[in-house]
C-alpha atoms as an extended CHARMM CRD file, in Angstrom:
* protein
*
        87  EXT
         1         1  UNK       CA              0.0000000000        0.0000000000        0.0000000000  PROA      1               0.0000000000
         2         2  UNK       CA              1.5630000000        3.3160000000       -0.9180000000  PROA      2               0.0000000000
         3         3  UNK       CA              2.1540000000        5.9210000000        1.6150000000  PROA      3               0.0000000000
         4         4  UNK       CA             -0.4750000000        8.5210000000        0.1860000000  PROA      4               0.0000000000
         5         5  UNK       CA             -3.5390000000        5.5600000000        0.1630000000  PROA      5               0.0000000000
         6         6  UNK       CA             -2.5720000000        4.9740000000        3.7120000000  PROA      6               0.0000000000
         7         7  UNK       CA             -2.9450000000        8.0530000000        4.6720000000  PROA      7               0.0000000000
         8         8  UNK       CA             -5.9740000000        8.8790000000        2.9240000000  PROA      8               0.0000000000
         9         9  UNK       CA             -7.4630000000        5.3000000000        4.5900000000  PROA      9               0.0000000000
        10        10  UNK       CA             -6.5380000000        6.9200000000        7.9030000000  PROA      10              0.0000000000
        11        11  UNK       CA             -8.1440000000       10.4000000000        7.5140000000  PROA      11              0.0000000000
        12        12  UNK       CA            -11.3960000000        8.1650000000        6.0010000000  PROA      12              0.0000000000
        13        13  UNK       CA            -11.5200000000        6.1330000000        9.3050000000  PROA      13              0.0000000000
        14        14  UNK       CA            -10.9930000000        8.7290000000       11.9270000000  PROA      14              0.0000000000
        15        15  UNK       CA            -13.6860000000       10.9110000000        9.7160000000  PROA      15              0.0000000000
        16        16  UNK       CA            -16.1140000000        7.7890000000       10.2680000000  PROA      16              0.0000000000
        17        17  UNK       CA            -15.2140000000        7.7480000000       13.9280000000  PROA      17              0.0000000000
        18        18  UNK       CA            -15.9990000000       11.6040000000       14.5800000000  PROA      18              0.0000000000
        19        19  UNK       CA            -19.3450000000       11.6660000000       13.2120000000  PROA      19              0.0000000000
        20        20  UNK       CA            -21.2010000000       10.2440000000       15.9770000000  PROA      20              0.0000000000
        21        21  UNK       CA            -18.9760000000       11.9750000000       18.9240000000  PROA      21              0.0000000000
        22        22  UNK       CA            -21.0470000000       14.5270000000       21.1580000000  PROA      22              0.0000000000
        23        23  UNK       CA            -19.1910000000       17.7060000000       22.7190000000  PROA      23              0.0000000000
        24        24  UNK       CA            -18.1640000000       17.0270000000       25.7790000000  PROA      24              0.0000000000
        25        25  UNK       CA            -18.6390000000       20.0670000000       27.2380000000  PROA      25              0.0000000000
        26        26  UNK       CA            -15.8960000000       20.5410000000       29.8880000000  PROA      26              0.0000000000
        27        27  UNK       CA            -14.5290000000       23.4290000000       31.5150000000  PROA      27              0.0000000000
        28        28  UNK       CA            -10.8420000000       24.1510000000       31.4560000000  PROA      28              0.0000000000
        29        29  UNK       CA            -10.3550000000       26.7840000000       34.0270000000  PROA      29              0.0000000000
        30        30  UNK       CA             -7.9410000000       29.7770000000       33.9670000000  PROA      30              0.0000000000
        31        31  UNK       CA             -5.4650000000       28.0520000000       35.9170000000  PROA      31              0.0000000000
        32        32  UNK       CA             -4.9840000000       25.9420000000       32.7020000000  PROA      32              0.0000000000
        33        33  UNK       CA             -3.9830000000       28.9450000000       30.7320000000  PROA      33              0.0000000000
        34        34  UNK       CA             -2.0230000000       30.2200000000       32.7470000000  PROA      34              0.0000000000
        35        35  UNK       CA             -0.7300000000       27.2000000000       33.2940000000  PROA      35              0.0000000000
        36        36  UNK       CA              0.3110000000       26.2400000000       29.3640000000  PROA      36              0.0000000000
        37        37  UNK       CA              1.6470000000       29.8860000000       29.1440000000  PROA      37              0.0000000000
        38        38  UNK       CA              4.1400000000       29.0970000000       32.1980000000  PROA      38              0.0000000000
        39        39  UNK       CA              4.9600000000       26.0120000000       30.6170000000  PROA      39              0.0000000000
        40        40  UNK       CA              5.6950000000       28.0440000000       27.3410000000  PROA      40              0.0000000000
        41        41  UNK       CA              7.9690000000       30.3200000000       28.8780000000  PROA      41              0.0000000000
        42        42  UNK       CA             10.1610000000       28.1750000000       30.6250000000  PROA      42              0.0000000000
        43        43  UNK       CA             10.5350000000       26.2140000000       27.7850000000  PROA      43              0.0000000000
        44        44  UNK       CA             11.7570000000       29.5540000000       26.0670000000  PROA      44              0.0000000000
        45        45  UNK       CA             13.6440000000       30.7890000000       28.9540000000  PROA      45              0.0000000000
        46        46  UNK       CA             15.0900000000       26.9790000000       29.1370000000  PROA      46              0.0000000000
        47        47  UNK       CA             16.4360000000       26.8220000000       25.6360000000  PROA      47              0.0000000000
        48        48  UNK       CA             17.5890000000       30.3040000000       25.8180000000  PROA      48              0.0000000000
        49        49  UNK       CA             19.5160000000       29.1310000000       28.9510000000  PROA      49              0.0000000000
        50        50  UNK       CA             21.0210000000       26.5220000000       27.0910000000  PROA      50              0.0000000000
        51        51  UNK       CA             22.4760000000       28.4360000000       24.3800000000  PROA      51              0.0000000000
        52        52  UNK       CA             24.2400000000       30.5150000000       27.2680000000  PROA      52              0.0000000000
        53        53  UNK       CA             25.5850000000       27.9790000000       29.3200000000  PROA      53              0.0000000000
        54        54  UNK       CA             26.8330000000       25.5900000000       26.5370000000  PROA      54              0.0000000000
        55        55  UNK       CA             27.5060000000       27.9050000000       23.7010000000  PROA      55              0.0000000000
        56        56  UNK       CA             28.1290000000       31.3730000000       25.0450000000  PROA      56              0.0000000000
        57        57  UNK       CA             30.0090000000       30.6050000000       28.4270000000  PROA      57              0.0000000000
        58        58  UNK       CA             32.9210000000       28.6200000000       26.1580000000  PROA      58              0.0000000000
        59        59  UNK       CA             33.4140000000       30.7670000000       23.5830000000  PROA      59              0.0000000000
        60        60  UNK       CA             33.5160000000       33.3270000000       26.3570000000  PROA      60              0.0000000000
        61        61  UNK       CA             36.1520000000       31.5480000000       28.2400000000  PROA      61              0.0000000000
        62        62  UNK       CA             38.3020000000       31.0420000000       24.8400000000  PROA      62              0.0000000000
        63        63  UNK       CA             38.2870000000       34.8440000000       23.9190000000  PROA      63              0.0000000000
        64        64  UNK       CA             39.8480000000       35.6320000000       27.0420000000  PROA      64              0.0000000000
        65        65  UNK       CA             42.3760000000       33.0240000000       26.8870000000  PROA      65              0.0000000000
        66        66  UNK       CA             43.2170000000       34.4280000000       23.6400000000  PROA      66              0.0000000000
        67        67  UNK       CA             43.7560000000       37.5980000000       25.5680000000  PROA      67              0.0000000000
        68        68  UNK       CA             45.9220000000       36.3520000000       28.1790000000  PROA      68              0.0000000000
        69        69  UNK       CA             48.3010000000       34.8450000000       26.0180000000  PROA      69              0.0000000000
        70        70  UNK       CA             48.7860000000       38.3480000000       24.2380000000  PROA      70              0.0000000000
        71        71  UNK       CA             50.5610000000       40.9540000000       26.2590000000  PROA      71              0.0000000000
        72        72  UNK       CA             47.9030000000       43.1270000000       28.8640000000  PROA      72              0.0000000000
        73        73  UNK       CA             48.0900000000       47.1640000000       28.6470000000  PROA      73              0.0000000000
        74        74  UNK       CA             48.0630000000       46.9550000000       32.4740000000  PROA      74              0.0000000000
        75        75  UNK       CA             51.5000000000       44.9830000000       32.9940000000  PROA      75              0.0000000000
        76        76  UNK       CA             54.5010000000       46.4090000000       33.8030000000  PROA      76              0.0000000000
        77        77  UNK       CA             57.1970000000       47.0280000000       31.2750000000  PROA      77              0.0000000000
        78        78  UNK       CA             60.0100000000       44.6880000000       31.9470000000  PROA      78              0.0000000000
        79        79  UNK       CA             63.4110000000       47.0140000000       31.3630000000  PROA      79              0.0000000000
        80        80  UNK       CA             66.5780000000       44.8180000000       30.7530000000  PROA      80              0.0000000000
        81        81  UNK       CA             69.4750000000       44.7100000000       33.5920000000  PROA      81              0.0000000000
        82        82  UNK       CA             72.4910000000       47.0440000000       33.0620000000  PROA      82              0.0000000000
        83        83  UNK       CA             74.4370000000       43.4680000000       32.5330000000  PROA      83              0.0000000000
        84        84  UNK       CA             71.7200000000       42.3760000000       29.7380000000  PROA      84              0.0000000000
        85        85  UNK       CA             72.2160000000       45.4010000000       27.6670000000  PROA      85              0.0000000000
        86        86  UNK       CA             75.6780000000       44.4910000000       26.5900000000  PROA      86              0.0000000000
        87        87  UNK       CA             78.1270000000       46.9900000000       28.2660000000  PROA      87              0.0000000000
């Protein structure tokens, strides 16, 4: 059976199964909203978090090793010893 006639033979049969359902009316408070909108936005903040902590936070970390192995503004100029400058 191809993949299209399969699907078509599944839309037919849960089509047949619908007709006959009656609403159920049920009441989905506010807490439930409020509930899947939480749930939204720590899955957000989550992913977001994520990206920081395994992506960010590295990369971080390997620009300023980059830096340290240059030479800082801050540190003192070493002068050579009378002995070192050859007289």
């Amino acid at each position: 059976m191809k993949r299209g006639t399969l699907t078509a033979v599944c839309i037919t049969i849960a089509g047949a199964f619908s007709i006959g359902v009656p609403p159920a009316f049920a009441y989905l408070g506010p807490g439930a909203g409020l509930s899947a909108i939480g749930a939204f936005v720590a899955l957000i903040l989550g992913v977001i978090l994520a990206f920081v902590g395994f992506i960010w936070y590295p990369v971080k970390r390997l620009m300023r090793t980059g830096k340290a192995a240059g030479v800082s503004p801050s540190a003192p100029r070493q002068t050579p010893h009378a002995d070192e400058e050859g007289a």
